[in-house]
KEPA-625279 format. One record per residue (C-alpha): residue number from 1; residue in three letters; chain; x, y, z. Coordinates in steps of 0.1 Angstrom, whole numbers. Each point is the difference from the previous one (the first is absolute). Layout:
BEGIN
- NUM/ALA/A/X/Y/Z
...
***
This chain:
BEGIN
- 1/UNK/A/4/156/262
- 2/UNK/A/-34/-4/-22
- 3/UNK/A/15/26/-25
- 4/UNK/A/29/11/-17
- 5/UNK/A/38/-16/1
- 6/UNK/A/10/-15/30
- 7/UNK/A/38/3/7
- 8/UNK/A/7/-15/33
- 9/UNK/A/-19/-31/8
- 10/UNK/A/25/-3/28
- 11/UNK/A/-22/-10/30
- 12/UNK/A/-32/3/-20
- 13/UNK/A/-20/-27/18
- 14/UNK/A/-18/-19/-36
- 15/UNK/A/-23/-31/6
- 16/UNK/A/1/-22/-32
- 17/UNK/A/-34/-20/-9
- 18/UNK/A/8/-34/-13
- 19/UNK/A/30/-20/-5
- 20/UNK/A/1/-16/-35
- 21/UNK/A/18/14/-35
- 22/UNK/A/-4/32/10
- 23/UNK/A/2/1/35
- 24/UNK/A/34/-14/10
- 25/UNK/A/16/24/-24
- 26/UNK/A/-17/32/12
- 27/UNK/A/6/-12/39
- 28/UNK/A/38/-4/-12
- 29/UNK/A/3/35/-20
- 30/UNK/A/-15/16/29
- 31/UNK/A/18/-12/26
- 32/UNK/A/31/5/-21
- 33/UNK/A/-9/34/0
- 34/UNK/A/-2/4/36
- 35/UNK/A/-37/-3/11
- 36/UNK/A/-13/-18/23
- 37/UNK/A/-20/-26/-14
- 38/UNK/A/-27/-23/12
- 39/UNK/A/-14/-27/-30
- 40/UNK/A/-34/-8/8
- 41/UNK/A/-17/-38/-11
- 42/UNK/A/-36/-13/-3
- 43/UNK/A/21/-36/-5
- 44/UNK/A/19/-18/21
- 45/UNK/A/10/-30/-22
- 46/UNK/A/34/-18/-8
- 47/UNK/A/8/25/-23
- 48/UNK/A/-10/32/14
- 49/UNK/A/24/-14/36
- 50/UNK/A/27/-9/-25
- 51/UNK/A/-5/39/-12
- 52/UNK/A/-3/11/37
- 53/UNK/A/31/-13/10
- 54/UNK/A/20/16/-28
- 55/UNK/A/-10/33/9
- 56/UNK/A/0/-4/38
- 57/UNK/A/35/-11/-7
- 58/UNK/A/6/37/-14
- 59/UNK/A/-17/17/28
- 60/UNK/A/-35/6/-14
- 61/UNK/A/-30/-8/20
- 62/UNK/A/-28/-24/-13
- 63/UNK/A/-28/-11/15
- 64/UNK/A/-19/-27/-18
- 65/UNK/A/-35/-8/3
- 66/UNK/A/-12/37/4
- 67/UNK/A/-6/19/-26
- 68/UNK/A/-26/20/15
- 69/UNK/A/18/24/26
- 70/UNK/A/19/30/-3
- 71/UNK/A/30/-5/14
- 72/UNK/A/6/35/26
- 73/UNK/A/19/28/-16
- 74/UNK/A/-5/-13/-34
- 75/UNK/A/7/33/-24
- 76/UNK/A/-7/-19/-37
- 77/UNK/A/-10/-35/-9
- 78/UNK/A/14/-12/-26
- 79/UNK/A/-25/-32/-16
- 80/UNK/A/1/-26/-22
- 81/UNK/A/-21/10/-30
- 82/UNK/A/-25/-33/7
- 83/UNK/A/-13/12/31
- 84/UNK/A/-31/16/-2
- 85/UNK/A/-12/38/6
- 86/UNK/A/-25/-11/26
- 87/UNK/A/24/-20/24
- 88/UNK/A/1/10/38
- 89/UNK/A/33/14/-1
- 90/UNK/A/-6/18/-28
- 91/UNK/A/-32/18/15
- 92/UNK/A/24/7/35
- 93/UNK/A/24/14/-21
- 94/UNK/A/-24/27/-15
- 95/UNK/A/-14/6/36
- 96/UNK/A/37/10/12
- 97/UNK/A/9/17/-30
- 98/UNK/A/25/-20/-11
- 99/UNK/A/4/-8/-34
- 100/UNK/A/1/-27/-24
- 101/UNK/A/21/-11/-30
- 102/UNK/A/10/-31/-18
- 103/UNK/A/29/-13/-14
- 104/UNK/A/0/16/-29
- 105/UNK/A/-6/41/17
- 106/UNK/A/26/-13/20
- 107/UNK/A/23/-5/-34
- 108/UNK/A/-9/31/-12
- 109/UNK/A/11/19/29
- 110/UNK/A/33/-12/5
- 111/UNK/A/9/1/-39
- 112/UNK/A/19/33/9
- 113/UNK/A/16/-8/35
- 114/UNK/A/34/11/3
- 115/UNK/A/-3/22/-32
- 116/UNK/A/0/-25/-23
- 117/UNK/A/-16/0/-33
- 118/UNK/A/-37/-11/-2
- 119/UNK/A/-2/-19/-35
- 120/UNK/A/-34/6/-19
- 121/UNK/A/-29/-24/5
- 122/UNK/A/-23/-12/-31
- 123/UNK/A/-27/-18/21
- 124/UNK/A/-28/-22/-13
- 125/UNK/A/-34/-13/13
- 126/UNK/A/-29/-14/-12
- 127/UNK/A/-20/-32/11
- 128/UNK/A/14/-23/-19
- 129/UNK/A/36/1/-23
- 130/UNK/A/20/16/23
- 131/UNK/A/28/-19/5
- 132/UNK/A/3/-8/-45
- 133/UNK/A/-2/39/0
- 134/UNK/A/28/7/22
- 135/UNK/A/25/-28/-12
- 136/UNK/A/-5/16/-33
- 137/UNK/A/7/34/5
- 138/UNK/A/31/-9/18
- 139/UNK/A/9/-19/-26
- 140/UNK/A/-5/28/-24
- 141/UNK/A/20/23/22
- 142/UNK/A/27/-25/2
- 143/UNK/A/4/-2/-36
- 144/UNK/A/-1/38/0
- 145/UNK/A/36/-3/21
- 146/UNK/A/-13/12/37
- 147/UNK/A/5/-15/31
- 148/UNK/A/-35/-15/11
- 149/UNK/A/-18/-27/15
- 150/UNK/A/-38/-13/4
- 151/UNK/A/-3/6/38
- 152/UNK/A/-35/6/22
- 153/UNK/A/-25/-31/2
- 154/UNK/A/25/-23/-19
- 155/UNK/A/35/1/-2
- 156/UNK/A/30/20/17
- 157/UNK/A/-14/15/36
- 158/UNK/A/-8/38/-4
- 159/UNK/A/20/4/33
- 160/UNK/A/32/-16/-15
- 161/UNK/A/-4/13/-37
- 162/UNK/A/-5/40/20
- 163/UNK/A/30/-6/22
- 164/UNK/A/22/-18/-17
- 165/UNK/A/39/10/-4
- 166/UNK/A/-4/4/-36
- 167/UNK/A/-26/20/-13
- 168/UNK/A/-26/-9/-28
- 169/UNK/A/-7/27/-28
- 170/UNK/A/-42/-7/1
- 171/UNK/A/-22/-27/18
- 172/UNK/A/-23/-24/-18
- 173/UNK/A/-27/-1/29
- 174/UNK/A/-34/-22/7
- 175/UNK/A/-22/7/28
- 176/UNK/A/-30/-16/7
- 177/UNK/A/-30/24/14
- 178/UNK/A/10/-17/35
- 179/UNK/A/35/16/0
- 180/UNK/A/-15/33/-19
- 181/UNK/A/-27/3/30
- 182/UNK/A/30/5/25
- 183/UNK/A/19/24/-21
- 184/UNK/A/-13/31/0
- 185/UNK/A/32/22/-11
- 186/UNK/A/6/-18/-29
- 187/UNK/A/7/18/-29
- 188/UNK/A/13/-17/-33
- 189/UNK/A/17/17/-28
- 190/UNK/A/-27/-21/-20
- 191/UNK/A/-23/-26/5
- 192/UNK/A/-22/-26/-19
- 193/UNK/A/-38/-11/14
- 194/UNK/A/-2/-30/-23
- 195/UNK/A/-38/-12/6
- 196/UNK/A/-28/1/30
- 197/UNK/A/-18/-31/7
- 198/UNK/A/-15/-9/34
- 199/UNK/A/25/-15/21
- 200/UNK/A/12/-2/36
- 201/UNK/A/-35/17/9
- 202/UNK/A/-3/-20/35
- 203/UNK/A/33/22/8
- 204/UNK/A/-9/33/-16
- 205/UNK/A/-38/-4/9
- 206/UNK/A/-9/12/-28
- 207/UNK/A/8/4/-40
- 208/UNK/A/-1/39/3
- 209/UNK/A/27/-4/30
- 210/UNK/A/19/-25/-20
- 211/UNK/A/1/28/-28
- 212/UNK/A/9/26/21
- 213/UNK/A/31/-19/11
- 214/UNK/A/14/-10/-37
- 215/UNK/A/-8/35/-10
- 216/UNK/A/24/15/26
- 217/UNK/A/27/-13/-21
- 218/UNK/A/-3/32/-26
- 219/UNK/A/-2/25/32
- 220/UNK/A/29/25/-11
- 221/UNK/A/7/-17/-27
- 222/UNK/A/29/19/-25
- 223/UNK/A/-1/-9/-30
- 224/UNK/A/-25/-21/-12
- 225/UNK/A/-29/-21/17
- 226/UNK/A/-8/-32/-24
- 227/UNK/A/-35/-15/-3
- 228/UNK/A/-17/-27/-18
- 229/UNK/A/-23/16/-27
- 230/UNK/A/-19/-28/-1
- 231/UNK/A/-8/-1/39
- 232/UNK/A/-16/39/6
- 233/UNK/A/1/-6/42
- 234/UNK/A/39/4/-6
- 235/UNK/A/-1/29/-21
- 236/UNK/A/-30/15/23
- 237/UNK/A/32/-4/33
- 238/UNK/A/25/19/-27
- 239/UNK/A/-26/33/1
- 240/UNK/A/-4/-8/39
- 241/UNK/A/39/7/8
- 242/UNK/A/14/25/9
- 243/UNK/A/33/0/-22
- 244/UNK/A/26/27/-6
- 245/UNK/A/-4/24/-22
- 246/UNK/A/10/-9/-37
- 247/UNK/A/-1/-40/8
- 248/UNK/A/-26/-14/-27
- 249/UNK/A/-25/-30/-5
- 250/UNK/A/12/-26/-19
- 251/UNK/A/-25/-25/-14
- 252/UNK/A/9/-41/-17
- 253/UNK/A/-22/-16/-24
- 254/UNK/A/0/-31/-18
- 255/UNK/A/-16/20/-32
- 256/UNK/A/19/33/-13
- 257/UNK/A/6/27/19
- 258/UNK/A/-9/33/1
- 259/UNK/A/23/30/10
- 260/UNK/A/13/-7/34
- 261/UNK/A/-1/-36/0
- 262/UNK/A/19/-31/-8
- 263/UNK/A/-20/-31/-20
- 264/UNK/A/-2/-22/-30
- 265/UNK/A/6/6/-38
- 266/UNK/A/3/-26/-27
- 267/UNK/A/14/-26/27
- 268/UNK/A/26/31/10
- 269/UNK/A/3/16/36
- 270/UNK/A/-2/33/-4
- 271/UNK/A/2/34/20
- 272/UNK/A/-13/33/-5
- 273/UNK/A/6/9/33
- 274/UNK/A/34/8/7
- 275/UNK/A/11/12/-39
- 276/UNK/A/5/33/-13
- 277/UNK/A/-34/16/-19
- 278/UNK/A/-21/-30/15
- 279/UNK/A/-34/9/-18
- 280/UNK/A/20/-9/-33
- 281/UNK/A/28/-26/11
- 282/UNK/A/4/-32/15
- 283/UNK/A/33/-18/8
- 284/UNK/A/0/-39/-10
- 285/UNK/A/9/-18/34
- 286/UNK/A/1/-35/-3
- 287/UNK/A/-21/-30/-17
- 288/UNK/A/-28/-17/15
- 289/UNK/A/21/-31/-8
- 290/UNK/A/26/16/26
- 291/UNK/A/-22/-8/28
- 292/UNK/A/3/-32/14
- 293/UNK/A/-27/-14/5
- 294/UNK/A/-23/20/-26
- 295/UNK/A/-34/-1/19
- 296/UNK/A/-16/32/-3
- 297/UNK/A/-2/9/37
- 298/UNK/A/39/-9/-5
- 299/UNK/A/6/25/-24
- 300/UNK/A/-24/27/19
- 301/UNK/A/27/-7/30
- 302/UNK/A/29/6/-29
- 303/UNK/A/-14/34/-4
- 304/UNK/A/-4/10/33
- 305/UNK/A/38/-10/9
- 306/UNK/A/5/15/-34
- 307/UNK/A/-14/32/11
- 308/UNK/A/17/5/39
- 309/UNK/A/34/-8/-21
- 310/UNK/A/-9/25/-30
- 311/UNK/A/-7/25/33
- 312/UNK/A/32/-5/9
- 313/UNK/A/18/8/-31
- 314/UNK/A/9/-32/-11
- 315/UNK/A/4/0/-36
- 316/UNK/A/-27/-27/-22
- 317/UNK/A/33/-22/-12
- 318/UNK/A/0/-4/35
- 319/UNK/A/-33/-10/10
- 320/UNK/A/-2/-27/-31
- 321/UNK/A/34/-13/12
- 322/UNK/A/-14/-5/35
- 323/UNK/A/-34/-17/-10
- 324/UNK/A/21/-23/-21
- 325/UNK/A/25/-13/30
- 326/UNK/A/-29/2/26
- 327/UNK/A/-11/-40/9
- 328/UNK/A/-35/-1/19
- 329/UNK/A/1/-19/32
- 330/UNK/A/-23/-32/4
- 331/UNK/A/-30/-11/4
- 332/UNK/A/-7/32/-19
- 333/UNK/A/-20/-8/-39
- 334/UNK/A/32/-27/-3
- 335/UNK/A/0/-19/-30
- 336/UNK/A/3/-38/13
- 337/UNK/A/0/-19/-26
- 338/UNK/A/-22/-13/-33
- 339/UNK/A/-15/-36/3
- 340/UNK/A/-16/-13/-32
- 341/UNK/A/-6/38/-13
- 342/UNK/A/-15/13/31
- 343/UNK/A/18/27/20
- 344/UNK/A/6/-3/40
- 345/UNK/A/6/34/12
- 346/UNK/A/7/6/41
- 347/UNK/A/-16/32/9
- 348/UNK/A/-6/-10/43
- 349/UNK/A/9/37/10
- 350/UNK/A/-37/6/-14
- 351/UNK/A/-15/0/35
- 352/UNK/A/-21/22/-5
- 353/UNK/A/-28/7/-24
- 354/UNK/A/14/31/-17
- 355/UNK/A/34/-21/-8
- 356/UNK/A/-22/-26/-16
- 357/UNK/A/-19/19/-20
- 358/UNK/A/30/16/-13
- 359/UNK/A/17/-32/-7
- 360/UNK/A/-32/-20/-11
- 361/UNK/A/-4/32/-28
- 362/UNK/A/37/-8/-14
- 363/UNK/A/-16/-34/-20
- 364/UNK/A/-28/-8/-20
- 365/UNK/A/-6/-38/11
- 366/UNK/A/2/-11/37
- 367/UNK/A/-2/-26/22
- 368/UNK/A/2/18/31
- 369/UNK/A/10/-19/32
- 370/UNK/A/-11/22/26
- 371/UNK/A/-9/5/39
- 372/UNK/A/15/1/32
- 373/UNK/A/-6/25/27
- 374/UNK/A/-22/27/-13
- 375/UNK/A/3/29/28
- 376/UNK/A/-35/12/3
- 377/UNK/A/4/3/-43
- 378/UNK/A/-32/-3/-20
- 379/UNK/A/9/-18/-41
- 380/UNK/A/-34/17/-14
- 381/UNK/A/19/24/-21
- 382/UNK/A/32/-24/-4
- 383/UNK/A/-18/-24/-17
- 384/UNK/A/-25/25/-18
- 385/UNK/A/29/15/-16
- 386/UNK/A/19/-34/-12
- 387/UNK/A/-31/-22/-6
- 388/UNK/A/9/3/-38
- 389/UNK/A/36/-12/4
- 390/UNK/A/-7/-31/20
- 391/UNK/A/0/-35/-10
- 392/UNK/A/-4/-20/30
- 393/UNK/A/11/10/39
- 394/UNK/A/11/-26/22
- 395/UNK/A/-3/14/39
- 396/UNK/A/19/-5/31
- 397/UNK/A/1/11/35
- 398/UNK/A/-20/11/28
- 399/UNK/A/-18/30/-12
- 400/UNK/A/-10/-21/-41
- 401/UNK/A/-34/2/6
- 402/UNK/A/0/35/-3
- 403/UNK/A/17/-2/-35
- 404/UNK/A/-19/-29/-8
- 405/UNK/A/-37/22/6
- 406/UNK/A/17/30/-18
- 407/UNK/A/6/-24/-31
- 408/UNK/A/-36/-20/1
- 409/UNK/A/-15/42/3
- 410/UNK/A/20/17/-31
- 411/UNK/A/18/-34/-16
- 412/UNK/A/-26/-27/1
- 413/UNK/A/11/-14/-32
- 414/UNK/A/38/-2/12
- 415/UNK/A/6/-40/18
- 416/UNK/A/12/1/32
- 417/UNK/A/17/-25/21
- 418/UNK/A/-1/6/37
- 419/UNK/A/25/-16/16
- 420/UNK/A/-10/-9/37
- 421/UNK/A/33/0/19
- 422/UNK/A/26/22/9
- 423/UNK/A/30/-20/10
- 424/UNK/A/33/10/-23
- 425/UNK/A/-3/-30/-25
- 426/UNK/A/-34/20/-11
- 427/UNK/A/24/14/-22
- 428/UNK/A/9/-29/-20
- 429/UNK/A/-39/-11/-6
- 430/UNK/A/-9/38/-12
- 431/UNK/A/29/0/-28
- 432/UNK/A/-12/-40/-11
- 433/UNK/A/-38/16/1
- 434/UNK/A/12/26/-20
- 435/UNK/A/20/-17/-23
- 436/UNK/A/-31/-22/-3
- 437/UNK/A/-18/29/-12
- 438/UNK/A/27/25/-24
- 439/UNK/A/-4/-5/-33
- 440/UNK/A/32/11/-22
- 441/UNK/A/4/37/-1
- 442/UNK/A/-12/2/34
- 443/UNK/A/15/13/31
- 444/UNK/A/-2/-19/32
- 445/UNK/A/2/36/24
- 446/UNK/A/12/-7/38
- 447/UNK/A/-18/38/7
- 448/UNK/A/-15/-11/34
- 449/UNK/A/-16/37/13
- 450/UNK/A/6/-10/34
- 451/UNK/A/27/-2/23
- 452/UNK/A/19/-33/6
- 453/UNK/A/-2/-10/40
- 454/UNK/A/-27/-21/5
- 455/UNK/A/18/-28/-25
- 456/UNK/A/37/12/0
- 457/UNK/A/26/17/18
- 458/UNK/A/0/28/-27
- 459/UNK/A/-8/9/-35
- 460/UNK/A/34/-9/-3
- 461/UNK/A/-4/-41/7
- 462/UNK/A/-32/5/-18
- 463/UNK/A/17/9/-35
- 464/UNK/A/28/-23/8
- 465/UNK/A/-25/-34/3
- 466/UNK/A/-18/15/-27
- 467/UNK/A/34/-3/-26
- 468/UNK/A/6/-31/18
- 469/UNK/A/-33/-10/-10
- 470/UNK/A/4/8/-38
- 471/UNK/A/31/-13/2
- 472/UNK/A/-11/-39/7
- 473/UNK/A/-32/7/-30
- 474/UNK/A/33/-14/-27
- 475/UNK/A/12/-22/24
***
């Protein structure tokens, strides 16, 4: 079962690690297809019994509070992309031989059960802006006229978008490096690396394994393998592949492009990849006024999406049309409001320092409001980098002090409130601090470069109480 197309799974005896998003449905495909299936469970909370019980109603097996054993006869595990390489059952499976996929291998392998036809994925990656990436492209290739939808890590489940009654012409597709790590046959009819930054290392164990994994999404690659010109370690993972013959490397800039890439002219997206005579010619793709909002790591995810749809052979009305009706989720650089000429912008799904640097780059003078749960992260180079753009920084959340040295080391001139408490209504005395300190012209940044949970449920409620927040400034 560990290679090529399975076509009978009737009997196949399948353990599923880890009930959840992605768990329930796989249990519930398989099954459906006759296996036998046994869910396995580290938890055994309210929710994961609720879970329990809907599948033992079907007939499939769960055992919660073990997710360490293999159950006998197991022929394929099929795991949640959290759980991590080095887990017991994992290391028991690869002693019996059996082997291991996740959800999304899963996906790929049943796109073509009972002859049906496999639609096309356009996948993207990268450590931050994957999610922006892939609701623009399918946007573009909605307003190109195909049948699509933004499916993966967000959106419509791979399982149901594969096996649904009616059949989409392409897939908009993110994966994280989790998912890619358990999905070794994989092969996109192009696919986008947007940007490397150290992340998730405590589950890769390292940034060269973390690497590896998001580079696995250009493994057979057909047409065209997108990378960030800007960022060499994805264009290094493009020469690494091991692509069909003919698919080509397709860089994105923010400045003009050379041959083979898509970028920036006179405020103009351009490519002079996919046109006719491309050492002379560029097509005219959209304006940098198209893309809302226009940040420049905004627009660099513009022209990646730009590029998997241009791979395609979706036509450039097409790809301004869809920048123009695409509408970025929250909490991502959202305009809040303007209180006595100051800006408020919401940018909470910065958790990480990569996402903040990218967002603290798209304004020239910033009072940041920053901290939270820093994930083994160092700030050195954060704050190196953005010294010059910062007016004040007010700090909040468990892991500050970190930011707070990083700032006294390469900022010293910068004022800094530290804010020593890290209940929810923190929120409300950062914006007042910062308000205290913005000047007009300024822009009061919610960019914290950490992640959310030792305050707040999510970055979510943290956005949310932070427009609450400059919502009562005019009250």
């Amino acid at each position: 079962m560990g290679s090529g197309q399975v076509t009978d799974w009737q009997g196949k005896n399948v353990t599923v690690a880890g009930l959840g998003v992605s768990g329930v449905p796989a249990a519930k495909v398989l099954h459906g297809l006759g296996a036998k299936v046994t869910v396995v469970n580290d938890g055994d909370d309210a929710r994961a019994r609720e879970q329990a019980a809907e599948l033992e109603a079907l007939g499939v097996t769960v055992r919660l509070g073990d997710g360490a054993t293999l159950p006998q006869g197991t022929e394929l595990i099929v795991t949640a992309p959290g759980w991590k390489p080095d887990k017991p059952l994992f290391t028991a499976a690869h002693e019996a031989g059996v082997p291991v996929w996740g959800d999304v291998e899963l996906a790929w392998r049943l796109r073509e059960l009972d002859g049906r036809k496999a639609a096309p994925w356009l996948c993207v990656t990268g450590t931050n802006g994957k999610t922006t990436t892939t609701q623009m492209l399918a946007s573009i290739l909605k307003a190109a006229g195909l049948r699509t939808a933004a499916v993966g890590n967000i959106g419509v489940s791979l399982l149901d978008a594969v096996l649904g009654e009616e059949p989409y012409d392409v897939l908009a597709v993110e994966l994280s490096s989790y998912q890619l790590h358990w999905a070794p046959s994989l092969r996109a009819h192009s696919a986008a690396v947007l940007n490397l930054a150290p992340d998730h290392l405590d589950w890769h164990g390292s940034m060269e394994a973390y690497a590896k994994d998001k580079g696995r999404v250009y493994e057979g690659n057909q047409i065209a393998c997108v990378y960030n010109v800007a960022d060499k370690a994805t264009e290094d993972l493009v020469r690494e592949a091991d692509v069909e013959e003919g698919c080509r490397a397709v860089g994105f800039t923010l400045g003009a492009p050379a041959p083979s890439q898509l970028g920036v002219v006179d405020g103009i997206l351009v490519d002079r990849a996919f046109v006719e005579n491309r050492q002379q010619n560029a097509q005219e793709l959209a304006e940098v006024s198209d893309v809302d909002p226009p940040a420049p790591h905004n627009i660099a995810n513009a022209l990646a999406a730009a590029a998997l749809a241009r791979a395609f052979g979706v036509p450039a009305k097409a790809v301004r049309d869809g920048l123009r009706a695409f509408t970025p989720d929250a909490h991502r650089i959202a305009h809040v409001a303007d209180v006595d000429g100051v800006a408020y912008i919401d940018d909470s799904k910065a958790t990480n320092t990569h996402a903040a640097q990218a967002s603290l780059a798209a304004y020239e003078s910033i009072v940041w409001i920053a901290g939270g749960l820093a994930k083994g992260a160092t700030f050195d180079e954060l704050v190196a980098k953005s010294a010059k753009r910062l007016r004040a920084a007010v700090l909040i959340g468990a892991d500050r002090a970190l930011i707070r040295e990083a700032l006294a080391r390469h900022a010293p001139e910068v004022p800094v409130v530290d804010l020593d408490r890290t209940d929810t209504g923190a929120m409300l005395a950062a914006v007042q601090e910062a308000r205290r300190l913005a000047v007009e012209g300024d822009t009061v940044l919610l960019a914290p470069a950490c992640a959310s949970m030792d305050m707040f449920v999510n970055y979510n409620q943290r956005g949310d109480l932070f427009a609450q927040a400059v919502g009562e400034l005019g009250t």
